[in-house]
C-alpha positions as CSV (number, residue, x, y, z in Angstrom):
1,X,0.6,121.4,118.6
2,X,-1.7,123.1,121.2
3,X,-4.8,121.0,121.5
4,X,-8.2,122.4,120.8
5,X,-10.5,122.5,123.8
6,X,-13.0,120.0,122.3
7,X,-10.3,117.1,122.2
8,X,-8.5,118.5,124.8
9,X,-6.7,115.1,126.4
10,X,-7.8,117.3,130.0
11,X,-11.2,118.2,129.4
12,X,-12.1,114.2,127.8
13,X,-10.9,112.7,130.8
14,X,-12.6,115.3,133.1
15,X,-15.7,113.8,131.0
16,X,-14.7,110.0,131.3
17,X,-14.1,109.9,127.8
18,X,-11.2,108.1,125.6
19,X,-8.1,110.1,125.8
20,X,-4.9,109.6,124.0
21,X,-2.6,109.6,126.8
22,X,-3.3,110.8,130.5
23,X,-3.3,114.6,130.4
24,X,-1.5,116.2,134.1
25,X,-1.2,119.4,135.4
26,X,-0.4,120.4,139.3
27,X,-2.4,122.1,141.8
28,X,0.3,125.0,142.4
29,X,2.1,124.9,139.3
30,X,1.6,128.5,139.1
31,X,4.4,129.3,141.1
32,X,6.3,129.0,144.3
33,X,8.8,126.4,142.8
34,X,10.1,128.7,139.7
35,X,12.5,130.9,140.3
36,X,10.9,132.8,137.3
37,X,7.5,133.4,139.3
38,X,9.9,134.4,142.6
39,X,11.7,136.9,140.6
40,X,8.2,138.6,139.1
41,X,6.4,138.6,142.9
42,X,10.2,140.3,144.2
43,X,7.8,144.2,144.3
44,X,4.3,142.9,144.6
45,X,2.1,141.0,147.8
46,X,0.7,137.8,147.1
47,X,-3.0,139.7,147.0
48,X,-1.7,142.5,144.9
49,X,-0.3,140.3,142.0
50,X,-3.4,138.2,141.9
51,X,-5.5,141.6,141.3
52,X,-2.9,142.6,138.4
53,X,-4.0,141.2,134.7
54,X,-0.6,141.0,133.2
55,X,1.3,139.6,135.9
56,X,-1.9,137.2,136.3
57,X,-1.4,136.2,132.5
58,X,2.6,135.5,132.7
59,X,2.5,133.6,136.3
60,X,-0.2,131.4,134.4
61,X,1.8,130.5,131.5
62,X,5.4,129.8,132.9
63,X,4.4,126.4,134.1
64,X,2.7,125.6,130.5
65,X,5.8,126.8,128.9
66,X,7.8,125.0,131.7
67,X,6.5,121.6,131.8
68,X,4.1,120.9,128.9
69,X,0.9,120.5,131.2
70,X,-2.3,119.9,129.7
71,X,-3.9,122.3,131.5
72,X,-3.3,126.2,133.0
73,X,-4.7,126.9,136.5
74,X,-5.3,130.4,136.6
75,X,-3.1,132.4,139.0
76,X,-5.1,133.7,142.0
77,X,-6.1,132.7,146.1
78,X,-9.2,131.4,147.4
79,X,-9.1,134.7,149.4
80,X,-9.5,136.8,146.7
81,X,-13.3,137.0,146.5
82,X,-13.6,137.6,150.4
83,X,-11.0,140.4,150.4
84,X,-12.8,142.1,147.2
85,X,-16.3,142.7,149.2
86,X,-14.6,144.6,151.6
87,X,-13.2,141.8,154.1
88,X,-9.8,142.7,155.9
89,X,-7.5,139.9,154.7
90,X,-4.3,139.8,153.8
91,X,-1.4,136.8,153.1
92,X,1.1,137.0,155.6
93,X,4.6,135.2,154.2
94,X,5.3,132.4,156.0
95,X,2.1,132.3,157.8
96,X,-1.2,132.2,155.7
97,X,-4.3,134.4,155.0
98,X,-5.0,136.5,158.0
99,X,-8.3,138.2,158.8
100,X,-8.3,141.6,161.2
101,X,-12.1,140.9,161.8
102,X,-13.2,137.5,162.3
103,X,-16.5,136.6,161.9
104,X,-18.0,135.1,165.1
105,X,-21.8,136.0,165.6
106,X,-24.8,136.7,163.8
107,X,-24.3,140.5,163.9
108,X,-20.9,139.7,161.9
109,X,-22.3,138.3,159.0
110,X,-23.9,141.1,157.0
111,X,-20.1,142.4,156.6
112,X,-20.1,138.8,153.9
113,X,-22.2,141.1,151.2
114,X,-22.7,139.5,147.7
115,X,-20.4,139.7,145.0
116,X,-20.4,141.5,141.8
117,X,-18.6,141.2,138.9
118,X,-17.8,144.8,139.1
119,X,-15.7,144.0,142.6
120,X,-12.6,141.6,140.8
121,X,-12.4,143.7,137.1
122,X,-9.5,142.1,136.8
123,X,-10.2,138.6,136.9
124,X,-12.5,138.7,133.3
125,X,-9.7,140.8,131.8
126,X,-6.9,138.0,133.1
127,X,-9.0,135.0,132.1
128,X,-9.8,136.8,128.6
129,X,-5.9,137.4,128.0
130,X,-5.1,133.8,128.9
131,X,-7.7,132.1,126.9
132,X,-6.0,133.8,124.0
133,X,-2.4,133.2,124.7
134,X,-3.2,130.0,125.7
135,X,-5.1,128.8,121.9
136,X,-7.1,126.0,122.9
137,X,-5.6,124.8,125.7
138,X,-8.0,124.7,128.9
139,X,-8.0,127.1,131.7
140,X,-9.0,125.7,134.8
141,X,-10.7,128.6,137.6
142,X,-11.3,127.9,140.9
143,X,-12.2,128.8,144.3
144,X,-12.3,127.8,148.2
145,X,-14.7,125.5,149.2
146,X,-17.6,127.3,151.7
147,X,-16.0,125.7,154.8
148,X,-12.4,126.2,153.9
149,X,-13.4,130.3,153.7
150,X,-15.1,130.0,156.8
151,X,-12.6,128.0,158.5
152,X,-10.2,131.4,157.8
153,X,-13.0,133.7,158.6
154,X,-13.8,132.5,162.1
155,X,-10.6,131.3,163.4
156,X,-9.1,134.3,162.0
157,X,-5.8,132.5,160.3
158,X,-4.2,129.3,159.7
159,X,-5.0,126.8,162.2
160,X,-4.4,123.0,163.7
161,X,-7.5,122.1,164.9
162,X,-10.0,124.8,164.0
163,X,-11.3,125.2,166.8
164,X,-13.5,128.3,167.0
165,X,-14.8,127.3,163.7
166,X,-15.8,124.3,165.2
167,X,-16.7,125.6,168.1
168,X,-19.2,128.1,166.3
169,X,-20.9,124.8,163.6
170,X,-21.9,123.0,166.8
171,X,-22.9,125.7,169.0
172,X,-24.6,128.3,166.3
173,X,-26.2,125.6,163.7
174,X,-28.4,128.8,162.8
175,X,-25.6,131.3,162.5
176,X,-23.1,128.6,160.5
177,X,-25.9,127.8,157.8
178,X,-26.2,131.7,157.3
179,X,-22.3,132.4,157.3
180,X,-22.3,128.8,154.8
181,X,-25.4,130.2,152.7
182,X,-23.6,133.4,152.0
183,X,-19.5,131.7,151.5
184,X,-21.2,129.5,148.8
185,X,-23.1,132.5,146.8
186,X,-20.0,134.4,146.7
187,X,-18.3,130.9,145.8
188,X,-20.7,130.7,142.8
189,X,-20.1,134.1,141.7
190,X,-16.9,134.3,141.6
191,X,-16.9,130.9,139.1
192,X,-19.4,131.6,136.8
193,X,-17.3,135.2,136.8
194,X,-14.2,132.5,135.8
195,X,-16.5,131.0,133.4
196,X,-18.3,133.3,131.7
197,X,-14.6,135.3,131.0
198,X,-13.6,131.5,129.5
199,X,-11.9,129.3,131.9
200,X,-12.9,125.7,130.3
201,X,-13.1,123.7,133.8
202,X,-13.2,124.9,137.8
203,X,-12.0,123.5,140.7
204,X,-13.5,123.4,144.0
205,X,-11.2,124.2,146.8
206,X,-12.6,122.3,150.1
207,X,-8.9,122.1,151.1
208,X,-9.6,121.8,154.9
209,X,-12.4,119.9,154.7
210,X,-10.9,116.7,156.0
211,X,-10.7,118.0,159.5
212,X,-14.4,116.8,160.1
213,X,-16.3,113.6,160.2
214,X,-18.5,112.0,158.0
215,X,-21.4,113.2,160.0
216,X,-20.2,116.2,160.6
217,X,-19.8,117.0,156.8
218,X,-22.8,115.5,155.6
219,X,-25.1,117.7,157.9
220,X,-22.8,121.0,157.8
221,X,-21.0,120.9,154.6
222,X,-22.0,119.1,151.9
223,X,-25.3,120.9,151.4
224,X,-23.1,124.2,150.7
225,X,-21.1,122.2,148.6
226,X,-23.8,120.5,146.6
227,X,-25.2,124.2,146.0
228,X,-22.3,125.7,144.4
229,X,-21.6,122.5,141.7
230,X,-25.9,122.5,141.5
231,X,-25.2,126.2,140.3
232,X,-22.4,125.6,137.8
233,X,-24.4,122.7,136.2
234,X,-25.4,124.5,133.1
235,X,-22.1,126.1,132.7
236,X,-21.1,123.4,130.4
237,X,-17.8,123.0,131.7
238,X,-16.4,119.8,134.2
239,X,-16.5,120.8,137.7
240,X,-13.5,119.4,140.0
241,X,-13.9,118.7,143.7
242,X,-10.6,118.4,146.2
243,X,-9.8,118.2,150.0
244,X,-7.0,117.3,151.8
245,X,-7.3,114.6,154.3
246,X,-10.3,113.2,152.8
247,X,-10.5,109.8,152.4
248,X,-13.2,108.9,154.7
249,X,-15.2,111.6,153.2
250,X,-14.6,110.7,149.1
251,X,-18.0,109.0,149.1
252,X,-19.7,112.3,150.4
253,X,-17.7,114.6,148.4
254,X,-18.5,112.6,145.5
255,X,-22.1,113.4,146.3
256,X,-21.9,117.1,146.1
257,X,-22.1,117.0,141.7
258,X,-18.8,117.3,140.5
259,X,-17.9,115.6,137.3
260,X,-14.3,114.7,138.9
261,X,-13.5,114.2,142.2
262,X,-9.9,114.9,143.1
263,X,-7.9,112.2,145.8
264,X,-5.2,113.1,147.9
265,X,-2.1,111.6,148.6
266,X,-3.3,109.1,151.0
267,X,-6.0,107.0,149.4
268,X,-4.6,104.6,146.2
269,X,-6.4,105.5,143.0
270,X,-8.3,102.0,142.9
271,X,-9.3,102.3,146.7
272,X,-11.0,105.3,145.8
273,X,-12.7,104.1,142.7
274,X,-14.6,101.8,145.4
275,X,-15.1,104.9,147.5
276,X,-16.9,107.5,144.9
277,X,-19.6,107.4,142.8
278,X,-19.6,105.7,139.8
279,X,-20.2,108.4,136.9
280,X,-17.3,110.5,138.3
281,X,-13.5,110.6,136.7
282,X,-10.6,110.9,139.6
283,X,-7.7,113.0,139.9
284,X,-4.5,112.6,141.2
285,X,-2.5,111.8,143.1
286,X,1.5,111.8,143.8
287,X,2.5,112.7,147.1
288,X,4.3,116.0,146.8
289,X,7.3,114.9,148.8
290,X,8.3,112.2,146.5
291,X,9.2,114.9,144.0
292,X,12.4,115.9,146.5
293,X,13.6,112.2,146.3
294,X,15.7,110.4,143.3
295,X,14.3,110.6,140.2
296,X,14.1,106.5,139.9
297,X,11.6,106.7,143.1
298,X,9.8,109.5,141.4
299,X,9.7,107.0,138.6
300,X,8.0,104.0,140.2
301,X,5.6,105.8,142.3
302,X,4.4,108.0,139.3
303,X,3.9,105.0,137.5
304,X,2.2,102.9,140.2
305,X,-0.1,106.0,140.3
306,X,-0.9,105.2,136.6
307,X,-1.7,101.9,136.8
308,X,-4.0,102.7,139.3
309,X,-5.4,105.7,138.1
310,X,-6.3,103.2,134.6
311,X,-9.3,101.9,137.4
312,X,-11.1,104.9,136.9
313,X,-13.8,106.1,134.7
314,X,-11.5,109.2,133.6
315,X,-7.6,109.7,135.1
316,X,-6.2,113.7,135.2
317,X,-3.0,112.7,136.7
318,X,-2.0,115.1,139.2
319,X,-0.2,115.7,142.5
320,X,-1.9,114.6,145.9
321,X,-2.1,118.6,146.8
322,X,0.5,121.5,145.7
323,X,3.9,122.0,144.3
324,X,6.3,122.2,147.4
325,X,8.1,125.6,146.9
326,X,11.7,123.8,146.7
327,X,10.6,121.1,144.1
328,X,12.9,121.2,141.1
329,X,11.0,122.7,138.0
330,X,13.4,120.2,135.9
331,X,11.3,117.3,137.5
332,X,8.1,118.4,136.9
333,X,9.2,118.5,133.4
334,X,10.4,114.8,133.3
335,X,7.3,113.9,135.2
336,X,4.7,115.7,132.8
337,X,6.7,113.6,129.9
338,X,6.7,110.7,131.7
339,X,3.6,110.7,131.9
340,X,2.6,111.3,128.8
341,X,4.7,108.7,127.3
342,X,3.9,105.8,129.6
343,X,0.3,106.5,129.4
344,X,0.3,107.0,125.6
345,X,-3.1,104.7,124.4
């Protein structure tokens, strides 16, 4: 039976609260690894499905169908606010989001207008949809982190070492706190948009925030950061923070006012309960990779994740980062049941 978003296994342990068994659901579970999702995307861009309600709605629901998650994550890209305000961006297969314009001085910015609810019609009428076809069950929304938008905007692309972003945070401190002020209003819109449509939780999206130091995050990051969950505080729902490549920076992410604070794959569960907050449930956080290997080493790792994930305030059990495209859909299964069953209060 579909849970009911008030006992919703998910949304209690978002809130630190008793749960019946850990709920899981994957950061890229909608898509890339079913063969279902590839045979949908086989006449559409990656930009152009997320901007289509009805594919939005099915792409959401196969993993739920699939492996029994706790959760949906809605279908979309952390590009797709930037690219509605009139930004050139596009996802190149096999490469990444790819901007024609970067933004690199002052006279750049005012291209980053606000945006409107009006500008991504389609995400409302998606999130509506789902919340009904999904009966309960939560909806997570989300959205890129401030400095992983920028980090596309100014480097123009994908890349190792981010160096003009860098390059512009040390030597424009004026112009990156603009270009930051502005990537965290359109951050905030575009959730409460989520929100307001239904999704029952967002997550926050820093995904390349681990490239910096502590120092360097605390003065040029986390303010933007602690705006956007600051905003989202009377939105009733729990707010999820994640980066990759954070652990020297989960006590300052923790700071920024989410209600869970996601862990890649890289810290232990019970090293990072000493790391965060208290007051804040963890999620996480199964390397990726260990879902190609046999299932008995999927096994013990999955359950050493459990153990300790039962540290924490509040467990959503969860991959480290996303679902590698050739992970086999069959595993995911097992693991969501696994899961479930091992966990089970």
């Amino acid at each position: 039976m579909t849970p009911q978003a008030d006992v919703s296994p998910f949304l209690l342990a978002c809130r630190r609260k008793p749960v019946p068994y850990t709920p899981v659901w994957y950061m890229r579970q909608a898509g890339r690894a079913l063969p279902e999702y590839r045979a949908l995307r086989t006449k559409k861009s990656m930009l152009d499905a997320c901007s289509t309600p009805d594919l939005v709605t099915e792409i959401t629901m196969q993993p739920v169908r699939r492996y029994g998650v706790d959760a949906a994550v809605l279908f979309s890209d952390i590009v797709v606010p930037l690219r509605a305000i009139g930004v050139g961006i596009d996802i190149k297969p096999g490469v990444g989001p790819v901007v024609d314009r970067p933004i690199r001085s002052a006279a750049d910015l005012p291209r980053l207008r606000p945006l409107e609810a009006g500008d991504v019609p389609y995400v409302p009428q998606a999130v509506g949809n789902l919340v009904k076809e999904l009966a309960g069950k939560p909806l997570i929304g989300f959205a890129g982190g401030p400095f992983t938008l920028a980090s596309y905007l100014v480097d123009g692309g994908p890349s190792k070492n981010y160096e003009l972003t860098k390059s512009l945070m040390y030597a424009e401190p004026a112009v990156w706190a603009d270009l930051m002020d502005r990537l965290a209003e359109i951050t905030i819109a575009f959730l409460r948009i989520q929100v307001q449509a239904g999704a029952s939780a967002v997550q926050l999206f820093d995904s390349w925030a681990g490239s910096l130091s502590l120092d360097d995050y605390r003065a040029n990051v986390l303010p933007y950061s602690r705006k956007v969950f600051a905003a989202l505080a009377d939105a009733g729902v729990p707010r999820i923070h994640f980066g990759v490549g954070t652990g020297e920076l989960l006590g300052a992410m923790s700071e920024a006012g989410a209600d869970v604070v996601g862990v890649d794959w890289r810290v232990p569960l019970d090293e990072a309960v000493r790391r965060v907050e208290p007051g804040k449930a963890l999620q996480g956080n199964l390397d990726p990779a260990i879902l190609l290997a046999p299932w008995h080493v999927v096994e013990q790792r999955a359950l050493q994740v459990l153990e300790r994930g039962r540290t924490a305030e509040g467990h959503v059990f969860n991959l480290g980062h996303g679902v590698l495209p050739q992970t086999d859909p069959d595993v995911l299964a097992r693991l969501t049941e696994l899961v479930h069953v091992a966990s089970q209060r």
